[in-house]
C-alpha positions as CSV (number, residue, x, y, z in Angstrom):
1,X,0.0,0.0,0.0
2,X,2.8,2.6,0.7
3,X,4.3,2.5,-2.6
4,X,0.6,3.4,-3.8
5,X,0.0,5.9,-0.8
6,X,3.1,7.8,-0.1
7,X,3.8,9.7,3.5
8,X,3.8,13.2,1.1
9,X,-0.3,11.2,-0.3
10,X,-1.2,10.7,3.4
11,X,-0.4,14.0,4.6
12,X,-2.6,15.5,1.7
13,X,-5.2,12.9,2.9
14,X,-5.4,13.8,6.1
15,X,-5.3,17.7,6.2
16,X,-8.3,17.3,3.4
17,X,-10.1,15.6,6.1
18,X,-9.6,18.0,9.0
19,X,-10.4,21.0,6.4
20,X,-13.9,19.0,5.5
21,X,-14.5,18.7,9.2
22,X,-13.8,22.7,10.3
23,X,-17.2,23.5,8.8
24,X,-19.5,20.4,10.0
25,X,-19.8,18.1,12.8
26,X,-19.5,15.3,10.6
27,X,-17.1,13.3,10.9
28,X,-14.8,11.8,8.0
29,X,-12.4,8.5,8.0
30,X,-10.2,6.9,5.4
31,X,-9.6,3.1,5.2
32,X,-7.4,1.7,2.5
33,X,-6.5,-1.9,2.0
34,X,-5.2,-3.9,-0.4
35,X,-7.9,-6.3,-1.1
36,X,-11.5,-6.8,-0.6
37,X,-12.8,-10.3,-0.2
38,X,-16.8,-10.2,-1.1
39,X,-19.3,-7.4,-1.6
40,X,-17.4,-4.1,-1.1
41,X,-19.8,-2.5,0.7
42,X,-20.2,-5.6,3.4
43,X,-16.6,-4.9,3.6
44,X,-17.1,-0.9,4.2
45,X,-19.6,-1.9,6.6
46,X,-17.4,-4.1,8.6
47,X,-14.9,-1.2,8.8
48,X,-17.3,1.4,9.7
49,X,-17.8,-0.6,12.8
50,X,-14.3,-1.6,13.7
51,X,-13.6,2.1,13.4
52,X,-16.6,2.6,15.8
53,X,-18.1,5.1,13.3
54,X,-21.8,4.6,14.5
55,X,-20.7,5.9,17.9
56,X,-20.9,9.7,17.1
57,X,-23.4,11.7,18.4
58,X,-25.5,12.6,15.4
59,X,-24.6,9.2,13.9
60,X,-22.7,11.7,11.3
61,X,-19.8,9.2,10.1
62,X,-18.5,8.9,6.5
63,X,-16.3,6.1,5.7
64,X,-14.2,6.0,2.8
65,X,-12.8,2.5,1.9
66,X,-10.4,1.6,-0.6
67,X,-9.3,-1.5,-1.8
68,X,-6.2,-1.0,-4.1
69,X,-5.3,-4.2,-5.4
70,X,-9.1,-5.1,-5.8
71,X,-10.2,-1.8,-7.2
72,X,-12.6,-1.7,-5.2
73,X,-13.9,1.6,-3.4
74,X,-16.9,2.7,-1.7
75,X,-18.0,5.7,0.5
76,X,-20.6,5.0,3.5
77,X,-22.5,7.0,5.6
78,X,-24.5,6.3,9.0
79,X,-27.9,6.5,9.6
80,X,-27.9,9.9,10.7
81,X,-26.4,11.4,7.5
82,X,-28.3,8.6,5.6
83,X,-31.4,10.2,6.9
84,X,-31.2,13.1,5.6
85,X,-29.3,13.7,2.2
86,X,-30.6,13.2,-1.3
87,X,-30.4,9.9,-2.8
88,X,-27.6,10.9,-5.2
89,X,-25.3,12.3,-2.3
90,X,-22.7,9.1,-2.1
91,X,-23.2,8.4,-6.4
92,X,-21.4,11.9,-6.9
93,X,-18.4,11.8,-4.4
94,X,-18.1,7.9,-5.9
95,X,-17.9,9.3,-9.5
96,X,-15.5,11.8,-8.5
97,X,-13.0,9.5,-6.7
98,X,-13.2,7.0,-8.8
99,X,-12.1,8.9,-11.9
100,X,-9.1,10.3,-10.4
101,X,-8.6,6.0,-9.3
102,X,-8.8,5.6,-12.9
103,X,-6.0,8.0,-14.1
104,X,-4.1,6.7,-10.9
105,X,-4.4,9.8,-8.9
106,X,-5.6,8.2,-5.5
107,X,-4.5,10.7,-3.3
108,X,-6.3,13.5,-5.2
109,X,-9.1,11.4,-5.9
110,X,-9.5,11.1,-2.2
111,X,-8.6,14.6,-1.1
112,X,-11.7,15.8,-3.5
113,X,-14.1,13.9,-2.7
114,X,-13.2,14.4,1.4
115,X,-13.9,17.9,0.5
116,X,-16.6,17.7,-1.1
117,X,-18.3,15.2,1.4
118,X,-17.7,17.9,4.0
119,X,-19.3,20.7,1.8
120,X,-22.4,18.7,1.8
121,X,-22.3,17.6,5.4
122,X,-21.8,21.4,6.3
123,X,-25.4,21.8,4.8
124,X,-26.9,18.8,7.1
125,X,-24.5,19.1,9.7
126,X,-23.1,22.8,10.2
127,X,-20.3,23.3,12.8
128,X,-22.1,24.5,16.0
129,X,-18.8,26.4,17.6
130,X,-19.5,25.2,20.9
131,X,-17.8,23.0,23.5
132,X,-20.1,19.8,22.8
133,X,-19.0,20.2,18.9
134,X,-15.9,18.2,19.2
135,X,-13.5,16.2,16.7
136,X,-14.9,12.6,17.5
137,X,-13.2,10.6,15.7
138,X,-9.3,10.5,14.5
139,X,-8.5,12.2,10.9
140,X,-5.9,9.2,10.0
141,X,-5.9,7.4,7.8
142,X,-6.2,3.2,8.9
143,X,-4.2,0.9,6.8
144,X,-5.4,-2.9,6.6
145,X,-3.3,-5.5,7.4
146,X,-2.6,-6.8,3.8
């Protein structure tokens, strides 16, 4: 994975999170992995809950997942965000992503639709400014094991 995702592609990652989350109290992960065994969005699902991503407050969570050597890549929301954004919401960020995966450009494909996950979640979710708005969950990036 780290000759894909370089420390310079990780940095980029993660500071596109933490800009995503300054304007909402949603909250955004990463996951990348080499392969996914099964239905990519079990897997995502699986993840989501490892990560504990259903334990935010407004059940806000995104998940990105990525499987590089399967090509497999999926963006999941919980039931909070689920609840309340259009049906086409996760269809454009995936189209996004996945054309920069296509041209090989993961780290930018990622960074972009981070951003643009957060600019949506800002509309559902706005940034309170107050002590019980709080950065939940960590802005790494978790590697798989494989």
């Amino acid at each position: 994975m780290k000759d894909t995702i370089t420390a310079e592609d990780e940095a980029r990652i993660v500071a596109a999170i933490a800009e995503a989350e300054k304007n909402t109290s949603g909250e955004i992960r990463v996951h990348i992995e080499n392969t996914c065994q099964g239905n990519v969005l079990d897997r995502a699902t699986q993840v989501f809950a490892h990560l504990h991503m259903h334990q935010t407050k407004l059940r806000n969570g995104v998940l990105f997942y990525v499987a590089l050597k399967s090509r497999q890549f999926a963006v999941l929301g919980d039931a909070g965000i689920n609840a309340r954004v259009p049906p086409n919401f996760w269809q454009e960020i995936t189209a996004l992503v996945v054309q920069h995966f296509k041209e090989g450009r993961y780290a930018e494909g990622l960074s972009k639709g981070v951003l643009m996950a957060g600019e949506q979640l800002k509309v559902y979710f706005p940034y309170s400014g107050d002590a019980t708005d709080t950065n939940e969950l960590q802005n790494d990036i978790s590697f798989g094991k494989d």
